[in-house]
C-alpha positions as semicolon CSV with decimal commas, in nm:
position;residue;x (nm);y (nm);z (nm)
1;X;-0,603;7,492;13,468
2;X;-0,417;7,679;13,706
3;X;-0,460;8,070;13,773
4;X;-0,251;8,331;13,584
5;X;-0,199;8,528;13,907
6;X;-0,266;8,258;14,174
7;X;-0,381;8,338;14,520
8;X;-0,237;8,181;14,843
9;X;-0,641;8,007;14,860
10;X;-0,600;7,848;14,504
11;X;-0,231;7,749;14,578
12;X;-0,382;7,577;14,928
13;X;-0,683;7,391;14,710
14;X;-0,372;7,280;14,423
15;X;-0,639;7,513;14,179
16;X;-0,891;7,248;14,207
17;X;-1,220;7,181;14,455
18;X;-1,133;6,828;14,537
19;X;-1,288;6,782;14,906
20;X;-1,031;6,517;14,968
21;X;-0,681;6,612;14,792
22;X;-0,478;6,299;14,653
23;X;-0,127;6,317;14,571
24;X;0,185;6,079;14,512
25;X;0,481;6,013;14,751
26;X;0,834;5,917;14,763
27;X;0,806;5,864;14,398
28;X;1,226;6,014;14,363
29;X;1,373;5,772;14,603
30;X;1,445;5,407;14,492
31;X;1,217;5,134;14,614
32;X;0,960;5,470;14,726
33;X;0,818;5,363;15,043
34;X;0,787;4,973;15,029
35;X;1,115;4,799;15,176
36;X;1,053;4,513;14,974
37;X;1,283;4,263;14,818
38;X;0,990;4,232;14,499
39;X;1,202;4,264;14,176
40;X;0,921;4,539;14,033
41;X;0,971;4,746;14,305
42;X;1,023;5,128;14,176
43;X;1,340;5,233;14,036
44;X;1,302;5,610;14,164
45;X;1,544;5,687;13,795
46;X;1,452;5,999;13,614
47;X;1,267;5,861;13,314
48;X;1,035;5,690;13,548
49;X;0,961;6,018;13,753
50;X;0,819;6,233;13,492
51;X;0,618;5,949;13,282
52;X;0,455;5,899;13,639
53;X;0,441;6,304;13,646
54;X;0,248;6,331;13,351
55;X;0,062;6,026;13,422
56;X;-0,072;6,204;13,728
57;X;-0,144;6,528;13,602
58;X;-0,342;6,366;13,311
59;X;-0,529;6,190;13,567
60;X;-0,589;6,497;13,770
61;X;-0,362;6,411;14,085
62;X;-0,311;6,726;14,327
63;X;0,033;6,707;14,416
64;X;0,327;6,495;14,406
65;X;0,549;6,506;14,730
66;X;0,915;6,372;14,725
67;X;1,112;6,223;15,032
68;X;1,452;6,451;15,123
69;X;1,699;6,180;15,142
70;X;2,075;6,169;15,109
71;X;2,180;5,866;15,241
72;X;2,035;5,496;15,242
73;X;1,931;5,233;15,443
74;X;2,129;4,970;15,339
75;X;1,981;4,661;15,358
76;X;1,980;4,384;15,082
77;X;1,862;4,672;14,823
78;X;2,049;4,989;15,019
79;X;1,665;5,101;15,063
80;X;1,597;5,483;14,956
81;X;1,976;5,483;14,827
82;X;1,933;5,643;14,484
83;X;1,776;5,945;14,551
84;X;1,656;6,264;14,316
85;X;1,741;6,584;14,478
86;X;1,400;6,759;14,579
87;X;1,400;7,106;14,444
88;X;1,512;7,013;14,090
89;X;1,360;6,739;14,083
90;X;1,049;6,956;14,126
91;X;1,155;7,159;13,847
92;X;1,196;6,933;13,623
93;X;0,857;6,787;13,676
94;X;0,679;7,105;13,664
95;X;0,821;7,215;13,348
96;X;0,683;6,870;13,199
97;X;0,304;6,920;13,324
98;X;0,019;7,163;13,360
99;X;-0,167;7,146;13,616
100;X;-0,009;6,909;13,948
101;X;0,176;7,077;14,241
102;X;0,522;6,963;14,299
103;X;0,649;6,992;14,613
104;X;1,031;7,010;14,717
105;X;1,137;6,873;15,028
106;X;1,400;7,082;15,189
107;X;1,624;7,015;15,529
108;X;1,643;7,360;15,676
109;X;1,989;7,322;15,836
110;X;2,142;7,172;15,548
111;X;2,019;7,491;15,278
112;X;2,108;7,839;15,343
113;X;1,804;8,006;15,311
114;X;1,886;8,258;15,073
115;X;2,020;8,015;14,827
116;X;1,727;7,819;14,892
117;X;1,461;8,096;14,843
118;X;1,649;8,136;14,502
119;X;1,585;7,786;14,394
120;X;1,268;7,757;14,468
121;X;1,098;8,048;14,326
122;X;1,318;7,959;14,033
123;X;1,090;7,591;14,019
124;X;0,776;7,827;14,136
125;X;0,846;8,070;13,802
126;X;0,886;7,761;13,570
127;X;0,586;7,605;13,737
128;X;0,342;7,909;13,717
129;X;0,304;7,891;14,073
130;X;0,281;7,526;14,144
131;X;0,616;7,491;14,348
132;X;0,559;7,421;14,747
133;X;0,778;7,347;14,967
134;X;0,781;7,122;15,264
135;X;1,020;7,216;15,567
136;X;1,219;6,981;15,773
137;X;1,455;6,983;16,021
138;X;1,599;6,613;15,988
139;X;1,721;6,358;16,212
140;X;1,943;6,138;16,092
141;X;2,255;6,213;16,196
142;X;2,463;6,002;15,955
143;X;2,311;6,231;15,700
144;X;2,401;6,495;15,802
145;X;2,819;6,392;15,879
146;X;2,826;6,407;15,521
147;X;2,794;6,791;15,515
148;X;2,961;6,813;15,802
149;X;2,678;6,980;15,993
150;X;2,605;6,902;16,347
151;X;2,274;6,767;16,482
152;X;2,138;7,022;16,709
153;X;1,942;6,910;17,043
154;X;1,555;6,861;16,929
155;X;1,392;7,194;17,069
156;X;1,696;7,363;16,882
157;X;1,614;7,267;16,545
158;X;1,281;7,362;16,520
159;X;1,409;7,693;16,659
160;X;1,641;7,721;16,404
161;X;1,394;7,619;16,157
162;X;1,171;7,911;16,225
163;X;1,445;8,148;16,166
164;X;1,516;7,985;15,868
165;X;1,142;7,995;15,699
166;X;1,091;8,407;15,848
167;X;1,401;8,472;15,612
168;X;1,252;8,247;15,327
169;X;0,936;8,463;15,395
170;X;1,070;8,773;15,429
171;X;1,281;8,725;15,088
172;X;0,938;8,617;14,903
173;X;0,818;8,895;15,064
174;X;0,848;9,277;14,883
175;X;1,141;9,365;15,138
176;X;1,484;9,437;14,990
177;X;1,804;9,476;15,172
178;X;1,709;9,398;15,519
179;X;1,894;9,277;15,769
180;X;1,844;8,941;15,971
181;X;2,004;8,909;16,347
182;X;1,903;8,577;16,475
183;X;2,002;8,323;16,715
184;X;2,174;8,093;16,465
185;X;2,171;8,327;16,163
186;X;2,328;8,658;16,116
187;X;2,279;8,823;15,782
188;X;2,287;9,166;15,591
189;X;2,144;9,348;15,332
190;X;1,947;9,025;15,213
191;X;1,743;9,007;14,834
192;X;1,591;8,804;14,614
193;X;1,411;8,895;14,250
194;X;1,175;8,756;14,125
195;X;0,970;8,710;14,409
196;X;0,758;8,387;14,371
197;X;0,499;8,370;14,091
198;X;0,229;8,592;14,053
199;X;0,288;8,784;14,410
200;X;0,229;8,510;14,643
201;X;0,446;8,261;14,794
202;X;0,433;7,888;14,746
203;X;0,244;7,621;15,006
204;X;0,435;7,547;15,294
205;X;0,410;7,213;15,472
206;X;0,559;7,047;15,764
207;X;0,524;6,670;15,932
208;X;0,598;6,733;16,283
209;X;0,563;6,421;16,506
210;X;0,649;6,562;16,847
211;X;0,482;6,841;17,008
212;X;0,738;7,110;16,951
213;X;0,711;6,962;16,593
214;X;0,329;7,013;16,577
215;X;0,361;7,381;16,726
216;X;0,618;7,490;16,429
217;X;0,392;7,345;16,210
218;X;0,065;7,527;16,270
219;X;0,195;7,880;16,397
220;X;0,413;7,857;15,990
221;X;0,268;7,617;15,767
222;X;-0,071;7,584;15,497
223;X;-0,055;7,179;15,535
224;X;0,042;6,947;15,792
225;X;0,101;6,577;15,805
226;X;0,007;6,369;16,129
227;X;-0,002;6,018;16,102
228;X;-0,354;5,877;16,054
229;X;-0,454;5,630;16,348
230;X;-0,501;5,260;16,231
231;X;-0,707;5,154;16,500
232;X;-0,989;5,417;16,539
233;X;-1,108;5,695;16,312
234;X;-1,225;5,871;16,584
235;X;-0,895;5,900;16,713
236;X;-0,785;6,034;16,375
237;X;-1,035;6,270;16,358
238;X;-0,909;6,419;16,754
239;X;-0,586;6,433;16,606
240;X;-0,776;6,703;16,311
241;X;-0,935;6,870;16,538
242;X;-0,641;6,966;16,776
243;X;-0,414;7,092;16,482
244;X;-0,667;7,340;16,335
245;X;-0,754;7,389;16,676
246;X;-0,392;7,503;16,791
247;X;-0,369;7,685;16,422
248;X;-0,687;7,886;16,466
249;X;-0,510;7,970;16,814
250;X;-0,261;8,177;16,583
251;X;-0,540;8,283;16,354
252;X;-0,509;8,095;16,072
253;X;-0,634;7,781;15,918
254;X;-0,439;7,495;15,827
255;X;-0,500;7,201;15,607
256;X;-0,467;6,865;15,764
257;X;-0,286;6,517;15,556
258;X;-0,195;6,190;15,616
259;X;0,045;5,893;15,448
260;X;-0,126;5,579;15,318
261;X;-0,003;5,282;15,157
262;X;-0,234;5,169;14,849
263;X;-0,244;4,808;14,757
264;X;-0,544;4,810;14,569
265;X;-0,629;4,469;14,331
266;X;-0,973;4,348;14,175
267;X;-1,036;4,117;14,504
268;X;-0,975;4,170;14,834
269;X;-0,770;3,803;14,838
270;X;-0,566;3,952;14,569
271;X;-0,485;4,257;14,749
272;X;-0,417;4,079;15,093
273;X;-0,178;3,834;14,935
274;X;0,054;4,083;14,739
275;X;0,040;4,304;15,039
276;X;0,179;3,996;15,221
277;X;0,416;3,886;14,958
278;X;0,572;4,195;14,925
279;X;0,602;4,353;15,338
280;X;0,610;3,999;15,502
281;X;0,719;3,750;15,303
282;X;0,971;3,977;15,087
283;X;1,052;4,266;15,279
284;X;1,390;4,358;15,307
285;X;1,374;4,310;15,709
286;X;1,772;4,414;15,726
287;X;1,699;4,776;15,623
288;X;1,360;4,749;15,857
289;X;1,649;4,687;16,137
290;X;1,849;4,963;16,019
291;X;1,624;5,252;15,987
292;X;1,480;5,064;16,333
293;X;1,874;5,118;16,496
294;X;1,890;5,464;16,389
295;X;1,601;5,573;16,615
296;X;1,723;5,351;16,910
297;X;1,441;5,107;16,836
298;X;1,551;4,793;16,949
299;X;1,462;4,514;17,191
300;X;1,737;4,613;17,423
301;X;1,551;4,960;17,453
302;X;1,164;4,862;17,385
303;X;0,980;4,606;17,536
304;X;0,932;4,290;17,231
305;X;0,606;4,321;17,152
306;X;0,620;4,731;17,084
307;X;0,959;4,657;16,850
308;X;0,765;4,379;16,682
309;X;0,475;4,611;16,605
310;X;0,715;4,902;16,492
311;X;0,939;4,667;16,273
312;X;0,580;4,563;16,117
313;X;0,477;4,916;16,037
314;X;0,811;5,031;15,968
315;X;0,811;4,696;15,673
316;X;0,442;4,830;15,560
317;X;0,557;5,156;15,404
318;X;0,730;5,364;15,651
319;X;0,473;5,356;15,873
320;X;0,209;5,458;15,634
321;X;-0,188;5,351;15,668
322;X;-0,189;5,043;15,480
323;X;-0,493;5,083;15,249
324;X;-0,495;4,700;15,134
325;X;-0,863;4,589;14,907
326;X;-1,082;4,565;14,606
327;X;-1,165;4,892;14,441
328;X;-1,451;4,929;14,696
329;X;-1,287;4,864;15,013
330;X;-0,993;5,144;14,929
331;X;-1,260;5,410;14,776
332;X;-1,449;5,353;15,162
333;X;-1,110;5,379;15,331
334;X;-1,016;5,727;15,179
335;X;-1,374;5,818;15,190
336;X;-1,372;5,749;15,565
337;X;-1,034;5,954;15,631
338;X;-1,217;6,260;15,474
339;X;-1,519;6,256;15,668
340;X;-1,240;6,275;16,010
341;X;-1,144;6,584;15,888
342;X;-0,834;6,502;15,642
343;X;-0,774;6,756;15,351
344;X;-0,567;6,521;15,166
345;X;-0,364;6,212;15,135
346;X;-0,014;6,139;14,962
347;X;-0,030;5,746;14,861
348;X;0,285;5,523;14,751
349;X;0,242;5,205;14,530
350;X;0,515;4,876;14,527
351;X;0,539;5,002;14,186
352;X;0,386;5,400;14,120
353;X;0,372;5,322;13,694
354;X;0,221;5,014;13,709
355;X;0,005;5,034;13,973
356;X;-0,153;5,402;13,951
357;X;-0,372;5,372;13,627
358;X;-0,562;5,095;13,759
359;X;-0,598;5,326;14,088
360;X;-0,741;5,590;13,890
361;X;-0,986;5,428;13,648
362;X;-1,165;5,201;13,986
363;X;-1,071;5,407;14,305
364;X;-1,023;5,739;14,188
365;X;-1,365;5,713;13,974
366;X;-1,585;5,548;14,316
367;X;-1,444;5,905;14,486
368;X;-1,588;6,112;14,210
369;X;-1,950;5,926;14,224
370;X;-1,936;5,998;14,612
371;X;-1,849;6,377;14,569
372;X;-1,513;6,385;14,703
373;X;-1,326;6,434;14,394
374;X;-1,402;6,634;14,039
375;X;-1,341;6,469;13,719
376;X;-1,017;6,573;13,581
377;X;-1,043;6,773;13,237
């Protein structure tokens, strides 16, 4: 049970002392993360979202992390085209559990920041300080034509980003009426009561890829995502070390994730045949070529066998770490990416209802026997 007064620390740990953190994602978008074709593939509608909420928070889940998306892929099932907006989605959620952090994901130059300070410590107040939020800067540009907001150049946005989260900050903050003069924003005599829940503000995470990315990240954020390596763990556990290396360079300590793609069956035959049927055989390879097209991934502009290999990872969940076995084989997998140095994980399922329970009673229960998880209450 969570904290009446929560500290930053317990908001970091999502009020638990799991060693390796698990939690759900892209669980409001349609289809979540597999571009599949499958007919059980997830809806993403609203009843579905909070049955798997309180599914997960029974089950003792850390956090549940949604995709910020506003336009779809297209495809032969318009991929990620029904989407749940973030922040109430979030509160929504966290008025129908306990104990699970709900994140909101929020596109900086699409939310003016005091409106979006306002929103979230709304989600933060109803959640008794389980609200976090995770910042991005976006980069699909057909996204944002529909607000009519123009792309910036890449160093840009992150620049604007970090004015954007000091003015979140400094409104969770106890200032009142001060003024902002910025680059990009200009603002006066700023507020915002309440301030987040119990006197301290919510997790902030970020996903970075590029190096700019990575910098934001660490000097502002608790958590950040870097994409796990799927050849070498030692590699994965470099790519650790230099974040909380370059956050410690601020003083501060930062928690480390990863994405990973769980298809997880009694035998590993099982497993490696439905992960076939559904990315291979069944995946919806016209949105692949899509979301491929929008970052000039083609093979006019990248030699065949790289486009190959990103149009197969790109089919397998996004890009996620496919985590594909028996019960055993997954349990070792996660096990593996904690001993490099991961804090957590957010997983996606084909289908997040049907799939997480038996996730829970074999995988999540080998984690608990090997330390790296408590038994929920």
């Amino acid at each position: 049970m969570h904290a009446p007064s929560p500290s930053l620390a317990a908001r970091r740990s999502m009020y638990g002392s799991n060693t390796l953190q698990i939690g759900l994602f892209g669980a409001n978008c349609s289809s979540g993360r597999a571009v599949t074709l499958v007919p059980e593939r997830w809806s993403g509608n609203w009843p579905d979202n909070k049955k798997l909420a309180v599914m997960a928070d029974e089950a003792g889940f850390d956090f549940m992390l949604p995709i910020g998306r506003w336009k779809g892929y297209g495809g032969d099932t318009d991929y990620q085209g029904t989407t749940l907006e973030t922040i109430t989605w979030a509160t929504g959620l966290l008025a129908a559990t306990s104990r699970i952090t709900v994140f909101g994901t929020v596109h900086a130059p699409i939310f003016n920041p005091v409106v979006a300070a306002k929103e979230m410590v709304t989600a933060d107040h109803i959640g008794e300080g389980r609200f976090g939020l995770n910042i991005v800067v976006g980069w699909n540009e057909g996204e944002f034509d529909m607000f009519g907001v123009a792309q910036r150049e890449h160093e840009d946005r992150y620049e604007y980003a970090q004015e954007w989260v000091d003015v979140i900050k400094q409104i969770w903050s106890g200032r009142e009426d001060f003024d902002f003069h910025g680059k990009y924003l200009d603002m006066k005599a700023i507020r915002g009561k309440p301030k987040p829940y119990g006197g301290t503000r919510p997790v902030i995470m970020n996903a970075g890829a590029s190096a700019t990315g990575q910098a934001f990240a660490v000097k502002n954020c608790d958590a950040f995502f870097l994409q796990a390596s799927r050849t070498s763990l030692e590699e994965t556990a470099g790519r650790v070390r230099k974040a909380k290396a370059a956050s410690r360079a601020h003083g501060r300590e930062i928690g480390c994730y990863t994405v990973g793609v769980v298809t997880c069956r009694p035998t590993k035959k099982e497993a490696e045949e439905y992960f076939r049927h559904c990315i291979v055989e069944r995946a919806d390879w016209s949105a692949v070529d899509n979301i491929l097209a929008l970052k000039n991934i083609s093979p006019q502009t990248v030699p065949m066998e790289e486009f190959l290999k990103q149009r197969s990872g790109y089919a397998q969940g996004m890009g996620g770490l496919p985590l594909v076995g028996d019960p055993d084989r997954v349990a070792q997998q996660l096990a593996a990416l904690s001993r490099a140095g991961l804090t957590g994980i957010a997983i996606s399922f084909v289908n997040y209802l049907d799939e997480t329970p038996y996730f829970c009673d074999e995988v999540i229960g080998r984690l608990e026997r090997m330390g790296l998880r408590e038994k929920a209450a």
